[in-house]
C-alpha positions as CSV (number, residue, x, y, z in Angstrom):
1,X,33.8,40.4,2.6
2,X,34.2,37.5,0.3
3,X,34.8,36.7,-3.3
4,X,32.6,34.4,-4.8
5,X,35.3,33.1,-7.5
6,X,37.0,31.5,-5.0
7,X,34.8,28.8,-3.7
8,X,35.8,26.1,-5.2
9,X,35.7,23.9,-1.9
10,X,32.4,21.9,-1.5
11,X,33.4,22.8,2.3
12,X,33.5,26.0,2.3
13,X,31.0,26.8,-1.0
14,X,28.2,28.2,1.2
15,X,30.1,30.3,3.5
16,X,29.0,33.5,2.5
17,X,26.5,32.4,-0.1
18,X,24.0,35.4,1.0
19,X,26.4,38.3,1.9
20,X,24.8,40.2,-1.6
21,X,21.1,39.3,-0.2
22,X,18.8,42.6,-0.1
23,X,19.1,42.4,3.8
24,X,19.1,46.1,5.6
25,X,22.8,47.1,6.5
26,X,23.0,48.0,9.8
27,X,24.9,50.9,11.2
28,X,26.7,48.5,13.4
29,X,28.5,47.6,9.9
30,X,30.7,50.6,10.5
31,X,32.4,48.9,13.6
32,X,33.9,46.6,10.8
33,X,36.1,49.3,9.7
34,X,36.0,52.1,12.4
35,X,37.1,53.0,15.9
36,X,36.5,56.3,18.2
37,X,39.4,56.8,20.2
38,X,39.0,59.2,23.0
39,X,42.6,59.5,24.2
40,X,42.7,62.7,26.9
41,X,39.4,65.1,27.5
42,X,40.8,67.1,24.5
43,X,41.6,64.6,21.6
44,X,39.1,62.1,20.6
45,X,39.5,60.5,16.6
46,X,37.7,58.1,14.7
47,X,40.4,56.1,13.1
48,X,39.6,54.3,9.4
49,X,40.9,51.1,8.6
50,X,40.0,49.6,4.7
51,X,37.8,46.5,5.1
52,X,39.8,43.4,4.4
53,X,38.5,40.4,1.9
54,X,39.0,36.9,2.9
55,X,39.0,33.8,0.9
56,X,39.7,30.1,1.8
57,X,40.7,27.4,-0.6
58,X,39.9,24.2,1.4
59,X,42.7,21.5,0.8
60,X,44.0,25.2,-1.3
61,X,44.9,26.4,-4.3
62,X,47.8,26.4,-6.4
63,X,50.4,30.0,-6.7
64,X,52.1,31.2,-9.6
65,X,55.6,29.8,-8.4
66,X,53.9,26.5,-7.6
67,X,55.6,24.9,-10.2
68,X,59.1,26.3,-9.5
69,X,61.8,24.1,-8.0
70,X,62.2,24.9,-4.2
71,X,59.6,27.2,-2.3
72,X,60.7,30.3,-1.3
73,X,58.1,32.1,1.2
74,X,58.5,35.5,0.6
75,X,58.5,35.1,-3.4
76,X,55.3,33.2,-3.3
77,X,53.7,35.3,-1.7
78,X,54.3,38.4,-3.1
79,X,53.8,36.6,-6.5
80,X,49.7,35.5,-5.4
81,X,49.1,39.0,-3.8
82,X,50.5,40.2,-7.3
83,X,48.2,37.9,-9.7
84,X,45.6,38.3,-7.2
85,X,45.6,42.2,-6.8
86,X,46.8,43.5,-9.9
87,X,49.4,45.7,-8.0
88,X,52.8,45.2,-9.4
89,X,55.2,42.7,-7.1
90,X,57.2,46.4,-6.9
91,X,54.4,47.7,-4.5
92,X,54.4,44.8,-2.4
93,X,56.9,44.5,0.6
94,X,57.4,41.1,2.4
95,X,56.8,42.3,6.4
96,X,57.2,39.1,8.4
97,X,56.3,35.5,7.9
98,X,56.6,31.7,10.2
99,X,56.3,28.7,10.0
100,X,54.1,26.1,11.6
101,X,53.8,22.1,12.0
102,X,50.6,22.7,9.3
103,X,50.9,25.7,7.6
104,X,53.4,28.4,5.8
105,X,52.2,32.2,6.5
106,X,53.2,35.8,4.9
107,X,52.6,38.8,6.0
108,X,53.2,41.4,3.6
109,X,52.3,45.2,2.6
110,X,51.4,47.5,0.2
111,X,53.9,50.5,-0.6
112,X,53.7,53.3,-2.9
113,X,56.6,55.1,-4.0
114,X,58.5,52.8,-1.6
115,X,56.6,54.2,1.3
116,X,54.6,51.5,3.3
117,X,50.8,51.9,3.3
118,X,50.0,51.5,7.1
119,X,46.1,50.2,7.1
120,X,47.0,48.5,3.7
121,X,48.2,45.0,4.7
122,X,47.6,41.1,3.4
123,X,48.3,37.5,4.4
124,X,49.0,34.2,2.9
125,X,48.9,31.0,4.4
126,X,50.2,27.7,2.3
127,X,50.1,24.7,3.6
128,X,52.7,21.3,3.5
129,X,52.0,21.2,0.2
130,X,52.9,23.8,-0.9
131,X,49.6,25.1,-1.6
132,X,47.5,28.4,-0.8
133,X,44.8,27.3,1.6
134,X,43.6,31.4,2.7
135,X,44.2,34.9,1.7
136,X,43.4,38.1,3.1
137,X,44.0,41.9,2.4
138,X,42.9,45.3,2.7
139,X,45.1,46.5,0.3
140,X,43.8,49.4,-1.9
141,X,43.7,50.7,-5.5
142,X,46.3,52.6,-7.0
143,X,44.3,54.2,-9.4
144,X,42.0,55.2,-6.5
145,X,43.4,58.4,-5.3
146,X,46.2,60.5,-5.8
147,X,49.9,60.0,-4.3
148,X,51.1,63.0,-2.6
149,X,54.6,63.8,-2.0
150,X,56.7,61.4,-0.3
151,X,59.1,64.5,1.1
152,X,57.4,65.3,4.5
153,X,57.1,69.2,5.2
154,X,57.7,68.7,9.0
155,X,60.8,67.0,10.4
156,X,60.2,64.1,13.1
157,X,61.2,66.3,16.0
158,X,58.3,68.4,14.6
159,X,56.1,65.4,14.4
160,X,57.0,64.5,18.2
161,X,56.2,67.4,19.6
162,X,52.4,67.9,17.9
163,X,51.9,64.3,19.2
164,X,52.8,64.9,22.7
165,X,51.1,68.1,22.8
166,X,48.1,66.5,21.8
167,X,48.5,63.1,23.5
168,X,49.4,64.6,26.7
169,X,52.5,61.8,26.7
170,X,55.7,61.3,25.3
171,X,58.1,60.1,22.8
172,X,59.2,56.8,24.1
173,X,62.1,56.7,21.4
174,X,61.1,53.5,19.9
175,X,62.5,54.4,15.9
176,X,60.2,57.0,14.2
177,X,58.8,55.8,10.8
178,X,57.4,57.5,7.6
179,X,53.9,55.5,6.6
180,X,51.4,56.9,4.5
181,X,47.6,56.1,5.7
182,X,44.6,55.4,3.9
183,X,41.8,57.6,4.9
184,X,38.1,56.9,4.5
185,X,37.8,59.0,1.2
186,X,40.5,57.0,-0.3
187,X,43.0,60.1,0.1
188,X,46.5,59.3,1.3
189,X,48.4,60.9,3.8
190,X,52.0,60.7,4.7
191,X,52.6,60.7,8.3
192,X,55.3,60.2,10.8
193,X,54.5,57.4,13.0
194,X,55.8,58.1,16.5
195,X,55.0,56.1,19.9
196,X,53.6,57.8,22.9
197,X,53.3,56.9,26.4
198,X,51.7,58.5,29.6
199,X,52.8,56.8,32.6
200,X,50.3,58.0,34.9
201,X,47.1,56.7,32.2
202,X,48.9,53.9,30.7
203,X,48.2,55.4,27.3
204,X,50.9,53.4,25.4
205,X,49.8,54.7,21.3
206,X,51.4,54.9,17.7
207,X,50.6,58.1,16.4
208,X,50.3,58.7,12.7
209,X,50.8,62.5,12.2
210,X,50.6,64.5,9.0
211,X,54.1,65.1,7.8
212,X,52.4,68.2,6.3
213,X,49.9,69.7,9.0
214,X,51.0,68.2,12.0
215,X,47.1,66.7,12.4
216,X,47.0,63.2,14.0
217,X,45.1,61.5,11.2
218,X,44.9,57.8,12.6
219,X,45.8,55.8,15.8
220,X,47.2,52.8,16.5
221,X,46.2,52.2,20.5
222,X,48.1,49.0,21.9
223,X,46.1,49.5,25.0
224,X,43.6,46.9,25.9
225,X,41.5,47.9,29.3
226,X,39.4,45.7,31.3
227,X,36.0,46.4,32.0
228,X,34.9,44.6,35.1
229,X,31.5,44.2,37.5
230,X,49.3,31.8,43.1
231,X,46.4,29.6,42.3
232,X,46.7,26.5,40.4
233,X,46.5,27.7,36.9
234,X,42.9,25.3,36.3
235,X,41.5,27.6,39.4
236,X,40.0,30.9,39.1
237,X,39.3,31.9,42.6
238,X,41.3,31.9,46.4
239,X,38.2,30.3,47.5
240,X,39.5,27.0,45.6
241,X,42.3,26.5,47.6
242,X,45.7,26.2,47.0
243,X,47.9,23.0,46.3
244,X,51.4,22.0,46.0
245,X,52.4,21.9,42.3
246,X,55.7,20.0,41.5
247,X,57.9,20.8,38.1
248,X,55.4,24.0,36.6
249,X,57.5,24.5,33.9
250,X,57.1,23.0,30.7
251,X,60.9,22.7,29.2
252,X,59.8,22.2,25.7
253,X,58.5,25.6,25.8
254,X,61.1,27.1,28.5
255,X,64.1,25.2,27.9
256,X,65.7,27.0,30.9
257,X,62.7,27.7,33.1
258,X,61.6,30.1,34.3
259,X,64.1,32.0,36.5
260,X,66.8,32.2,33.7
261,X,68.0,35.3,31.1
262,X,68.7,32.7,28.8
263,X,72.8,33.1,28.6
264,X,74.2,30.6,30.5
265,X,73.7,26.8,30.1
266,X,74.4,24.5,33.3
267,X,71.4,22.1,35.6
268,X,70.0,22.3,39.2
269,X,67.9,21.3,41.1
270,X,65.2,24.5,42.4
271,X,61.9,24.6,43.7
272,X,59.7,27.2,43.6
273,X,56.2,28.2,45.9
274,X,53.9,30.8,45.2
275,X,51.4,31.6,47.4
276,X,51.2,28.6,49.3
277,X,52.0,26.5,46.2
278,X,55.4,24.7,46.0
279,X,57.4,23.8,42.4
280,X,60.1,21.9,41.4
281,X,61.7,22.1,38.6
282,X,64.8,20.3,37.5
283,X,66.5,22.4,35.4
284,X,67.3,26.0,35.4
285,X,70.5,28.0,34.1
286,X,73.0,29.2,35.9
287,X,73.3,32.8,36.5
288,X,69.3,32.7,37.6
289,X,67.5,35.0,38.7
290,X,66.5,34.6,42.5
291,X,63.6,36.6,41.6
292,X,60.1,36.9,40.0
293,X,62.1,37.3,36.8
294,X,63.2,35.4,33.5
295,X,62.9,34.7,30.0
296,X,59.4,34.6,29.7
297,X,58.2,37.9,32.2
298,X,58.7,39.8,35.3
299,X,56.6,40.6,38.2
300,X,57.0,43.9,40.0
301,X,55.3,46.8,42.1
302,X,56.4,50.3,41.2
303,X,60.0,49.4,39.7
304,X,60.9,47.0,38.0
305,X,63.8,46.3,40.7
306,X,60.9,45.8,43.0
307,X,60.6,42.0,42.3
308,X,59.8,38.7,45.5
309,X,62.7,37.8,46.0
310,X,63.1,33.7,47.3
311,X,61.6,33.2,50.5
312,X,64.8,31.3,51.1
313,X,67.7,29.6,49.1
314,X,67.1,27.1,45.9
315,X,64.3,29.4,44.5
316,X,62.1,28.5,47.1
317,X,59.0,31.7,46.9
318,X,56.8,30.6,50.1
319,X,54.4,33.1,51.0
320,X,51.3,32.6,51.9
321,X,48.3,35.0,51.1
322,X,46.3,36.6,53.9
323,X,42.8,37.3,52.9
324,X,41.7,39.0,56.2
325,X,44.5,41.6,55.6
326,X,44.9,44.3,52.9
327,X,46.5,43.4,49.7
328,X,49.5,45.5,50.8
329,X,50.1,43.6,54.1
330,X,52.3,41.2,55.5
331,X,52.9,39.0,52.4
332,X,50.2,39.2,50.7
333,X,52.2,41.7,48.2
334,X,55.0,38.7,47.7
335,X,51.8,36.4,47.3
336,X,50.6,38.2,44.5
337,X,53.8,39.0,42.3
338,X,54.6,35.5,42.4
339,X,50.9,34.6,41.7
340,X,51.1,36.9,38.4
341,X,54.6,35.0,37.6
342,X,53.4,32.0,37.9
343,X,50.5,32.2,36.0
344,X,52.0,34.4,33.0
345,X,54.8,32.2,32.7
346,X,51.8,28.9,32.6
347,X,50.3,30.6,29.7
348,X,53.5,31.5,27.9
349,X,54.2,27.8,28.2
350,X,50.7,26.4,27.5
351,X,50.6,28.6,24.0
352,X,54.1,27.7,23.3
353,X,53.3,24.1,22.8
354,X,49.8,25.4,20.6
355,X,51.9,27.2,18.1
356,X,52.6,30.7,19.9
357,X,56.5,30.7,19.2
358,X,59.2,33.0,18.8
359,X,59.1,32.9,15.2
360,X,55.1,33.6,15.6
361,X,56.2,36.7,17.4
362,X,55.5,35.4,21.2
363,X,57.0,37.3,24.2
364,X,60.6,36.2,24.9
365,X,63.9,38.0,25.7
366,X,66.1,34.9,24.6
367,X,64.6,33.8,21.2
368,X,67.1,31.3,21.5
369,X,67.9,31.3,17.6
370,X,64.2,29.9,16.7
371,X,63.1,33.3,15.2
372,X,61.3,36.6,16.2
373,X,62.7,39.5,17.5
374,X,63.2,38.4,21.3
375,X,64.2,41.7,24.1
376,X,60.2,41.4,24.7
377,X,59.3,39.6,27.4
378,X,56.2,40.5,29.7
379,X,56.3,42.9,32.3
380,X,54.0,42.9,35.2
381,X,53.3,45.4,37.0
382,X,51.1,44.1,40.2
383,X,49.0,46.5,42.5
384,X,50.2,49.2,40.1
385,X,49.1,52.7,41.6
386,X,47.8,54.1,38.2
387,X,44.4,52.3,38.2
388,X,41.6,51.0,40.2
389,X,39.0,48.1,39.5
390,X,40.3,47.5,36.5
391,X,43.3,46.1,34.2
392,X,45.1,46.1,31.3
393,X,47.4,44.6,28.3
394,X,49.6,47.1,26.1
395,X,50.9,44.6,23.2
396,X,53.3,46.5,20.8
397,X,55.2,45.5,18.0
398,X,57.1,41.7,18.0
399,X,60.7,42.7,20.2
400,X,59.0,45.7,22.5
401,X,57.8,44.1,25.8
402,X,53.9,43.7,26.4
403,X,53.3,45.7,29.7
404,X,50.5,44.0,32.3
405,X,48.9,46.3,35.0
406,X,47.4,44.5,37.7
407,X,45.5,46.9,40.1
408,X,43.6,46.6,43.8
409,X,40.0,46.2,43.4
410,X,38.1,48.6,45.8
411,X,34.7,47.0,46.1
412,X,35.2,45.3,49.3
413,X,36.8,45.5,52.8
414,X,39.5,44.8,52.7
415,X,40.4,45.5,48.9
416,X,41.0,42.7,46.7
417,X,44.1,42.1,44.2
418,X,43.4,41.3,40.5
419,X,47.0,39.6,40.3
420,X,45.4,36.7,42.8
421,X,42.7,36.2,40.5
422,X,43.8,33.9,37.6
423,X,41.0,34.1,35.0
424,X,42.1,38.3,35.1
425,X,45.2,37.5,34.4
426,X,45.2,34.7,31.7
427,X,42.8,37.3,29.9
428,X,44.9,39.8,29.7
429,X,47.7,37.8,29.2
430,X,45.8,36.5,26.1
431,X,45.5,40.3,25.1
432,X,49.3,39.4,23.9
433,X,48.8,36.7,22.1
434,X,46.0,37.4,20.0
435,X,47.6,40.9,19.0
436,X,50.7,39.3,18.0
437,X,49.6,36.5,15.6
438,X,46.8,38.5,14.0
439,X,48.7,40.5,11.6
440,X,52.1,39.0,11.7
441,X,53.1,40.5,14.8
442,X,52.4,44.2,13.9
443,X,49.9,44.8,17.4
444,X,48.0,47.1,14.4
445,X,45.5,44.4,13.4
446,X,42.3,44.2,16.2
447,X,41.7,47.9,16.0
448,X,38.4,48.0,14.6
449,X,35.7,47.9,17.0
450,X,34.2,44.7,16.2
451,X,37.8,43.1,15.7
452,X,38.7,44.5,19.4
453,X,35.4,43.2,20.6
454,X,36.5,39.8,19.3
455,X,39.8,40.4,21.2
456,X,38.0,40.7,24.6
457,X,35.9,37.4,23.8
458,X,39.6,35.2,22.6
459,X,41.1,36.3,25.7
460,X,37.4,35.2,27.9
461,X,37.3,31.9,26.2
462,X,41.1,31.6,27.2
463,X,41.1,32.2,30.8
464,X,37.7,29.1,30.4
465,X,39.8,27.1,28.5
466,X,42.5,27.1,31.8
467,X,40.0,26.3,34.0
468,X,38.2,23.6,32.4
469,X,38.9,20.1,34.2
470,X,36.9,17.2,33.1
471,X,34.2,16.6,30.1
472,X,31.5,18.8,32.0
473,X,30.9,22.0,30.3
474,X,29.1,24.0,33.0
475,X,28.4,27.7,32.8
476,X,31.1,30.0,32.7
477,X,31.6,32.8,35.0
478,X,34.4,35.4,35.5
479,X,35.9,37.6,37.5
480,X,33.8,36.5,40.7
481,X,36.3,36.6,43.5
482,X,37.3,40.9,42.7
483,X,34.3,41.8,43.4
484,X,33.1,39.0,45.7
485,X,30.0,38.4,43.9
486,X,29.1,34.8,42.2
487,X,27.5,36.6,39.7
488,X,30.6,37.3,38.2
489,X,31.6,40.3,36.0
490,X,29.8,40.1,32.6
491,X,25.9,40.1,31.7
492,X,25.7,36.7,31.6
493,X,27.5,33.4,32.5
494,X,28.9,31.6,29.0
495,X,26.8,28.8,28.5
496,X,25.4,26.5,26.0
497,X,21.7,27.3,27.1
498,X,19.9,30.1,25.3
499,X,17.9,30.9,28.2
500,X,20.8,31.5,30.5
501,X,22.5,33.8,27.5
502,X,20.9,34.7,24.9
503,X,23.8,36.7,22.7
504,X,23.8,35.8,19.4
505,X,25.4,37.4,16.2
506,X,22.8,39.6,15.3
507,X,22.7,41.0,19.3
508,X,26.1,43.0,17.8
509,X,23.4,45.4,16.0
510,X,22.9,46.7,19.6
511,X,26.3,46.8,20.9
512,X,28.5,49.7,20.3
513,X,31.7,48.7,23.4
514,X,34.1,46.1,23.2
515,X,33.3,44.3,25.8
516,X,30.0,43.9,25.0
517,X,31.1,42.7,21.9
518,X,33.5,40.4,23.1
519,X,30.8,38.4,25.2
520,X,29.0,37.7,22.1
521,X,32.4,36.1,20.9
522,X,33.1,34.5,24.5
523,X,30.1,32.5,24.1
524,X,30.0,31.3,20.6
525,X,33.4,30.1,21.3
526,X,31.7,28.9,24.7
527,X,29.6,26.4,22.4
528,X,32.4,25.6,19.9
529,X,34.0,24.1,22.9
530,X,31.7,22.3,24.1
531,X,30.7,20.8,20.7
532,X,34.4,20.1,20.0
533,X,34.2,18.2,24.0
534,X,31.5,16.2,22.9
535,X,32.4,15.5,20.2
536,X,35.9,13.6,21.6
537,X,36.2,14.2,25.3
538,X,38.3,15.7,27.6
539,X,42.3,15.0,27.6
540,X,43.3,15.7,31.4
541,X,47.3,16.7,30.1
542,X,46.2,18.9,27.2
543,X,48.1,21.8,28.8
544,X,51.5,20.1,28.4
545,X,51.1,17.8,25.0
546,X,49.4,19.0,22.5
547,X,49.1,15.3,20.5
548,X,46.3,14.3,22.6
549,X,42.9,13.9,21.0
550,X,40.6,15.6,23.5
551,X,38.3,18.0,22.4
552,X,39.9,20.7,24.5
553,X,43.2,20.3,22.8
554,X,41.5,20.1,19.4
555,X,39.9,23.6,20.6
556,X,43.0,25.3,21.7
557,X,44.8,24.1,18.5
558,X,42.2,26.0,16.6
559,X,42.2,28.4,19.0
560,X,45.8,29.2,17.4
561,X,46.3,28.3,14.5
562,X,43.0,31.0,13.1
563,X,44.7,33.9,14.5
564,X,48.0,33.7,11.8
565,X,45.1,32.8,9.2
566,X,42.2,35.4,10.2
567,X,43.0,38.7,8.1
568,X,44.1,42.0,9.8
569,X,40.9,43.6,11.8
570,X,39.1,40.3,11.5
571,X,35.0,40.3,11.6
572,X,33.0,37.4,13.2
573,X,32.3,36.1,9.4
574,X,36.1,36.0,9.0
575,X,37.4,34.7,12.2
576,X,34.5,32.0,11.9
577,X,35.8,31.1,8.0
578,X,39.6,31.0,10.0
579,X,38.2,28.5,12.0
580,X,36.7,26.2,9.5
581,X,40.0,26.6,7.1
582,X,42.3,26.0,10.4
583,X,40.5,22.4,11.0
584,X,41.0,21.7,7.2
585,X,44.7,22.3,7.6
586,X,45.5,20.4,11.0
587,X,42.5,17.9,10.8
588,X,41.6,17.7,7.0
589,X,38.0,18.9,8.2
590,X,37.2,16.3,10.5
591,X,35.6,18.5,12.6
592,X,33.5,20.5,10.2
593,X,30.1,19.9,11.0
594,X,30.8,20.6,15.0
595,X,32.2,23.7,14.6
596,X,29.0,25.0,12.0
597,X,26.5,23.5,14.2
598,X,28.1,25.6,16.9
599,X,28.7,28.5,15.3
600,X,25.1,28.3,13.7
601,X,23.7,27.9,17.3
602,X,24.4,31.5,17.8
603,X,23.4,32.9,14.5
604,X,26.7,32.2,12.4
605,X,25.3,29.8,10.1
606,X,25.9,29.3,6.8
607,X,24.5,32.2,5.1
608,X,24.8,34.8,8.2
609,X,25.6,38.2,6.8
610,X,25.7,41.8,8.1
611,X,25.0,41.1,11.6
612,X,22.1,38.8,10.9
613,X,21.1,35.8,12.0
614,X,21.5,32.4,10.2
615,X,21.3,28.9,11.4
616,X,21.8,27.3,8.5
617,X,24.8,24.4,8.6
618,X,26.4,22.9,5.2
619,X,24.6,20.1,3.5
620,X,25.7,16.8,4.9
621,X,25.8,18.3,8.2
């Protein structure tokens, strides 16, 4: 929802010039704020979250402290949520905040009694100059409800025990906090917020119990499934073939590689070949690991000591994948660990260099000094016995590892591994990365449904964007080679032509699952692509420098740089205005007009509002 007293950009004036037009309100709305989690066969809540506002200010606006000597981020922007809000600066608790090349951004939240609000949160973004180019909040009213004791009535232990009882998990011991939650009647509740896991379902929650009743009142699930009908990281499928690679890593954003814990600084000379694909890289540090694990991740079935080791000295990983033989066989298992590594480790580079950092919360266990919390670096598990035909991304809190399962796919003879397909894998992967910079690293803010919907389209568009080669745009499918069908795995390929998909905005009024939703994101994003490639090409090394001019790397930098921007449990109005602001920061708007025309090709023009259509672009467009 949007503010009209805020547009004073001629860009951005007719964002949301309709969204008080006498339209019907769908019931879809509700996914804006609300999501049903069904956790075991005996627990199933509908968890609340308070809609968040978002305004952008163009080339931005100035802050109360704007004219104070020095900038300091946290006192600016608890000062602008202050004059903003009306809440007093007392109420407002800095959480977490980075920097980037184009933009400054806070994340801070509301507390009452010196008790943080947990589904009350805001950003702030400023840019070089100091200025306030986007804010967002779903903060609430004081004067609203009544506060309730801060003194809980049950103790933690108590706490823990009602949430594993109900969870069917268990404490994990990750610190215990005391939050109170907003509920959809504007009542507050304190709760204990413990973290539960269930091995055997990969249920991996934050559980907000009710430090009086002992009721779970609101969920946090950091759990994102797949839902689904080492190869070069531009190749989806086996059936492309595999290729000697030389020097994967990209040092700028591994300084050590990839093998390394990060402790010990010294140069050699290794070479690495996953599946059939050789590496070398130039310089590692010394202890390495002579393993499918460093900084970045590690790749393992069952334990985590089960990790390829080299196929033979100088980090040399040589196993070739045998598709006539089960995924279990011979080396196929080696084939597929270091498949996973390799590809996870591409990715973690790749963002790097886009503006996924440690200090913007990425997944490292050596922060090396540049921010974050670091100890968090991704663990896979490949062939994982706890799931079939399917996948998944738990993304916690910045410094608790994100957890990948890879599983076997069952649908042909022999079974198929997901870790061999690399479009799975850079999706979930992207799970990660989309959880951590929406929200300021929290993993609370894509919990709505629409906003986890939007989730499963970012991380689509992602595994694309890898796999994209020249200035051709074709279709887009995925997920083709786990089921052995060209048809792929969603509804309908991602593609520029409205007869071969037709999703548009409004289509959300029908969908009520994630994934559905996220296809609807997918291919908008589908089209901003290709406008964005039309518009100025294709950059062949986009991957590894980021200062080329290609559309694709203009893409992924706004790609990135609208997740920090976006409020917490984004909508498809909101992430779209993040993208327009995003362009403003990093390109002064140069790319304006492409990105409405694509965006209004799918129904999010101008004056689109409460899942319906527009196609309306800005004047001058």
């Amino acid at each position: 929802m949007f503010s009209t007293k805020f547009f004073a950009s001629v860009l951005l004036a007719v964002v949301c010039a309709s969204t008080t037009t006498a339209m019907p309100w769908p019931a879809s709305l509700r996914h804006t704020t609300h999501r049903t989690r069904e956790l075991t066969p005996n627990f199933k809540l509908e968890a609340f979250h308070p809609e968040s506002t978002f305004e952008t200010f163009g080339a931005g606006i100035d802050h109360p402290l704007k004219k104070r000597a020095g900038e300091d981020l946290e006192d600016d922007a608890v000062s602008f949520v202050e004059s903003q809000l009306g809440i007093s600066k007392d109420d407002i608790t800095f959480k977490s905040g980075f920097s980037s090349d184009v933009a400054k951004h806070a994340f801070v939240r509301q507390t009452i009694n010196g008790i943080p609000v947990a589904n009350a949160v805001a950003n702030v973004v400023f840019n070089n100059d100091g200025k306030v180019v986007s804010f967002g909040s779903s903060f609430v009213k004081p004067t609203n409800f009544r506060t309730p004791s801060t003194t809980p009535s049950l103790t933690v232990e108590q706490a823990i025990s009602k949430a594993e009882a109900a969870l069917g998990g268990k404490f994990n011991d990750h610190p215990a906090t005391l939050e109170f939650v907003v509920k959809e009647d504007n009542s507050l509740v304190l709760t204990h917020v413990v973290q539960i896991e269930n091995d055997a379902t990969g249920a991996w929650v934050e559980a907000f119990v009710d430090a009086r009743t002992g009721d779970i009142v609101h969920i946090t699930d950091f759990v994102t499934k797949a839902s689904y009908r080492v190869l070069p990281i531009s190749k989806e499928i086996l059936t492309e073939g595999f290729e000697t690679l030389t020097d994967p890593q990209d040092l700028a954003a591994s300084p050590n590689g990839w093998h390394s814990d990060g402790t010990t600084s010294t140069t050699t000379t290794a070479y690495v070949l996953t599946a059939g694909i050789v590496f070398s890289s130039k310089q590692f540090l010394t202890p390495h690991f002579s393993h499918d694990s460093g900084n970045n991740a590690i790749a393992f079935k069952g334990a985590q000591t089960a990790t390829t080791s080299q196929s033979s000295t100088g980090l040399n990983f040589i196993f070739t994948q045998n598709p006539a033989q089960a995924p279990t066989a011979g080396q196929n298992l080696d084939a597929a660990r270091t498949n996973a590594f390799y590809v996870v480790n591409t990715v973690h580079d790749i963002s790097y260099r886009y503006g996924f950092t440690e200090g913007a919360f990425n997944f490292q266990n050596n922060n090396f000094g540049k921010g974050g919390s670091g100890n968090d670096r991704v663990t896979i598990s490949v062939q994982d016995a706890n799931g079939i035909d399917n996948a998944d991304f738990a993304t916690p809190a910045d410094g608790q590892s994100g957890r990948m399962r890879m599983f076997l796919w069952d649908l042909t003879n022999p079974q198929r591994d997901g870790a061999l397909e690399n479009d799975i894998v850079v999706h979930e992967n992207t799970h990660g990365i989309t959880n951590r910079m929406t929200g300021g690293g929290t993993g609370r803010c894509l919990q709505t449904l629409e906003a986890g919907g939007m989730g499963e389209g970012w991380s689509d568009a992602m595994a694309e964007w890898t796999e994209h080669k020249d200035a051709t745009v074709p279709n887009y499918v995925l997920g083709q080679y786990v089921i052995n069908d060209s048809a792929g795995i969603r509804s309908f390929p991602y593609s520029t032509s409205a007869t071969t998909n037709p999703l548009r905005y409004s289509s959300l009024k029908t969908l009520n699952e994630v994934h559905d939703i996220g296809e609807v994101w997918a291919n908008i994003l589908h089209n901003v692509y290709a406008g964005l490639v039309g518009a100025h090409g294709f950059s062949a090394t986009a991957k590894t420098d980021p200062t080329v001019t290609g559309g694709n790397a203009v893409f992924l930098h706004l790609f990135l740089d609208a997740l920090p921007l976006q409020p917490c449990n984004p909508t498809f109005l909101t992430a779209r205005n993040a993208w327009i602001q995003a362009d403003v920061n990093r390109f002064g708007g140069a790319n304006s007009c492409t990105l409405w025309r694509a965006f209004a090709s799918r129904g999010l023009g101008v004056n689109a509002a409460n899942h319906n259509d527009d196609s309306t672009v800005p004047s001058g467009c």
